[in-house]
C-alpha positions in Angstrom: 26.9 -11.9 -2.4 29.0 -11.7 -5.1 31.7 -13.7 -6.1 34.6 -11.1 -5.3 33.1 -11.0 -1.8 32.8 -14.7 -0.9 36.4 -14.8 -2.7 37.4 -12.2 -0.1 35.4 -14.2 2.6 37.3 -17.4 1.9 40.9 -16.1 1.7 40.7 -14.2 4.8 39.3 -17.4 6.5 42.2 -18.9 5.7 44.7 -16.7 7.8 42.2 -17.4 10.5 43.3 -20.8 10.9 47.0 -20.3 11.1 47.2 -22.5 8.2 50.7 -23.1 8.1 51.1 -24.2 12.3 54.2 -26.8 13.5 53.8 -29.4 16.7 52.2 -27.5 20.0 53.8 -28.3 23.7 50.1 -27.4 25.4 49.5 -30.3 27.7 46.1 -31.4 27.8 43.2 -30.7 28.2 42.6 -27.7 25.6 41.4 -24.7 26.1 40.4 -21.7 24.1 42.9 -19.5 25.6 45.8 -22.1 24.6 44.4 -23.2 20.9 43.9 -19.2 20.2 47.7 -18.6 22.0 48.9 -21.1 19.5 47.5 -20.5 16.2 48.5 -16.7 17.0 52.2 -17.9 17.4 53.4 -18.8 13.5 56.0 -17.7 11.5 55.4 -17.7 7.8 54.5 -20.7 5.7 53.3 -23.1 3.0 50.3 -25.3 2.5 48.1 -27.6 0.4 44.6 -27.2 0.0 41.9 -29.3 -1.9 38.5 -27.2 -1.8 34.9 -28.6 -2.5 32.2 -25.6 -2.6 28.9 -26.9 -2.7 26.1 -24.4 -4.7 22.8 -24.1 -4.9 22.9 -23.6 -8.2 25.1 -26.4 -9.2 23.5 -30.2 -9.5 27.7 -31.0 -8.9 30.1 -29.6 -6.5 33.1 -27.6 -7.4 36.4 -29.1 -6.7 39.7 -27.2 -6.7 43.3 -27.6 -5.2 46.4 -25.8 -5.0 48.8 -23.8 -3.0 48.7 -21.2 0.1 51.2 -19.1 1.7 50.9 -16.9 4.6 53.8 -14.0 5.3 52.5 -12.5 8.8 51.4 -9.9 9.5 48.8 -9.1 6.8 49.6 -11.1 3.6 47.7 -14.1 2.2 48.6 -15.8 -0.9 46.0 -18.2 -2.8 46.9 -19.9 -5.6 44.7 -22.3 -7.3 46.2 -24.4 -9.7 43.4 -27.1 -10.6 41.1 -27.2 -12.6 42.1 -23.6 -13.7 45.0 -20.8 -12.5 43.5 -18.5 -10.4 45.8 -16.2 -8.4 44.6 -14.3 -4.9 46.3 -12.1 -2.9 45.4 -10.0 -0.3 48.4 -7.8 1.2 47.6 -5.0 4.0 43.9 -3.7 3.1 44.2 -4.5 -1.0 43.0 -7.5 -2.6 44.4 -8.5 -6.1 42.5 -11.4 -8.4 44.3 -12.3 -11.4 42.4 -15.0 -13.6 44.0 -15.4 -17.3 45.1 -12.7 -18.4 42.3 -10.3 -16.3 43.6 -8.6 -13.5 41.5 -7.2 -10.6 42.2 -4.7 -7.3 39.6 -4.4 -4.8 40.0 -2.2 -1.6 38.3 -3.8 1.9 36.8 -0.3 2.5 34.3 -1.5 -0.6 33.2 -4.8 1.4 31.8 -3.1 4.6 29.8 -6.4 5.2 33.3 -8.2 5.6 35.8 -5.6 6.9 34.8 -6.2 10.1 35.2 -9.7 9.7 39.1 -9.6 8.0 39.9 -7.2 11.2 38.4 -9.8 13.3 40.6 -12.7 11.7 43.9 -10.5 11.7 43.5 -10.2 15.2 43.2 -14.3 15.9 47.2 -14.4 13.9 47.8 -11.4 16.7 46.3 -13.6 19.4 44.2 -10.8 20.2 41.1 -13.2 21.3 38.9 -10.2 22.7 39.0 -8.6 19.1 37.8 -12.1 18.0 35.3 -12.5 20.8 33.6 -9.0 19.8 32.6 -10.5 16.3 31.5 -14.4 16.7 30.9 -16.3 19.6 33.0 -18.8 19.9 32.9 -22.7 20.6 35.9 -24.9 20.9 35.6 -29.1 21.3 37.6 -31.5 21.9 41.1 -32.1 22.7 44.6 -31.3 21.6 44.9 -34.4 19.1 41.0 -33.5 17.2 39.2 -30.2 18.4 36.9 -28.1 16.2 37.0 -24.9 16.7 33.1 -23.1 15.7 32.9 -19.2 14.8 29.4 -17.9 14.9 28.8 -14.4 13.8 27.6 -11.8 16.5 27.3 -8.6 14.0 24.5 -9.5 11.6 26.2 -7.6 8.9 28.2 -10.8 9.1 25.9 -13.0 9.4 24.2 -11.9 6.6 27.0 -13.1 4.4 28.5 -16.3 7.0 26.7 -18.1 9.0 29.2 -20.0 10.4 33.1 -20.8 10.2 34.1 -24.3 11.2 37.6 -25.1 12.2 39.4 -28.4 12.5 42.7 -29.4 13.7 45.5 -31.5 15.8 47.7 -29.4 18.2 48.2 -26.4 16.2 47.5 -27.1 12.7 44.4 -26.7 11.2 43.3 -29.5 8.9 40.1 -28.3 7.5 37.9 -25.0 7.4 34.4 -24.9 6.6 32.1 -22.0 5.8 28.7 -22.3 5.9 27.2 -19.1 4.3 23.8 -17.8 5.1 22.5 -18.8 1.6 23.1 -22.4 2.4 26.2 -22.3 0.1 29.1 -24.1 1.2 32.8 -24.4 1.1 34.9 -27.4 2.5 38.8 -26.9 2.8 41.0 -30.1 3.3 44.8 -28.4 4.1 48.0 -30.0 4.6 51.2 -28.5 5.2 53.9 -28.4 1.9 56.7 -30.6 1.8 60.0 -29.3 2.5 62.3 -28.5 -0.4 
């Protein structure tokens, strides 16, 4: 897959989780009606993220941290700011990648493989769980202080690229995503919510 792709992967992933959630009034126990009901109800936000992607083709992994901002309904904003600026934004159906002074637009319409997907994970910020439900099966544990939330492809045009999507969180904020692609490659997202100004 290449990199533009897994970029496109990861930053839609991100709206998945409802990155940016407050405190949740859901009494216990949790269900996957509830958790989905609440990561679907956010206004727009900010978050930290420190990532470590683990390659095949590295002996080390990759570390990198910066900033995240999510303005519902259909705009992400990633960007990195160690060890190198790296700007990603995808807005609507368009994708923009700016690294130095290079500049890059891709259209989802070109990723096939992951359009289903990035419909799939608009509809979990819309609470739309059946749209979710058509593309990965889905498998939530725990309770409302720790649950982990797992996303397991149904189409294998998807699984050819993710093999599996791991969420975790307390009430409705996510702490951490992992993606586990179908190469073995994986990514590790640690996410904490931006101070106030």
């Amino acid at each position: 897959m290449s990199r533009c792709a897994r970029d496109l992967c990861r930053l839609v992933l991100l709206a998945a989780g409802a990155l940016f959630g407050g405190p949740a009034v859901l009494a216990a126990p949790l269900t996957l009606g509830q958790l989905m009901a609440q990561l679907a109800q956010h206004p727009h936000g900010e978050a930290l993220f420190t990532e470590t992607q683990y390659l095949a083709i590295l002996d080390q992994p990759i570390e990198s941290s910066g900033e995240l901002r999510f303005i519902p309904p259909s705009r992400l904003e990633k960007r990195t700011l160690k060890p190198r600026t790296e700007t990603m934004v995808l807005d609507g159906d368009t994708l923009t990648l700016e690294r130095g002074r290079r500049k890059q637009v891709l259209q989802l319409k070109d990723y096939p493989e992951v359009a289903g997907m990035i419909e799939s994970i608009r509809a979990t910020l819309a609470g739309d769980r059946q749209a979710l439900e058509r593309v990965y099966h889905l498998a939530l544990d725990g309770g409302l202080e720790n649950w982990t939330l797992e996303l397991t492809p149904r189409d294998p045009r998807i699984g050819a690229v993710i093999a599996r999507i791991r969420m975790s969180g307390t009430r409705s904020v996510v702490r951490s995503v992992e993606i586990v692609q179908a190469d073995g490659d994986r990514s590790l997202m640690q996410i904490q919510k931006a101070a106030a100004p």
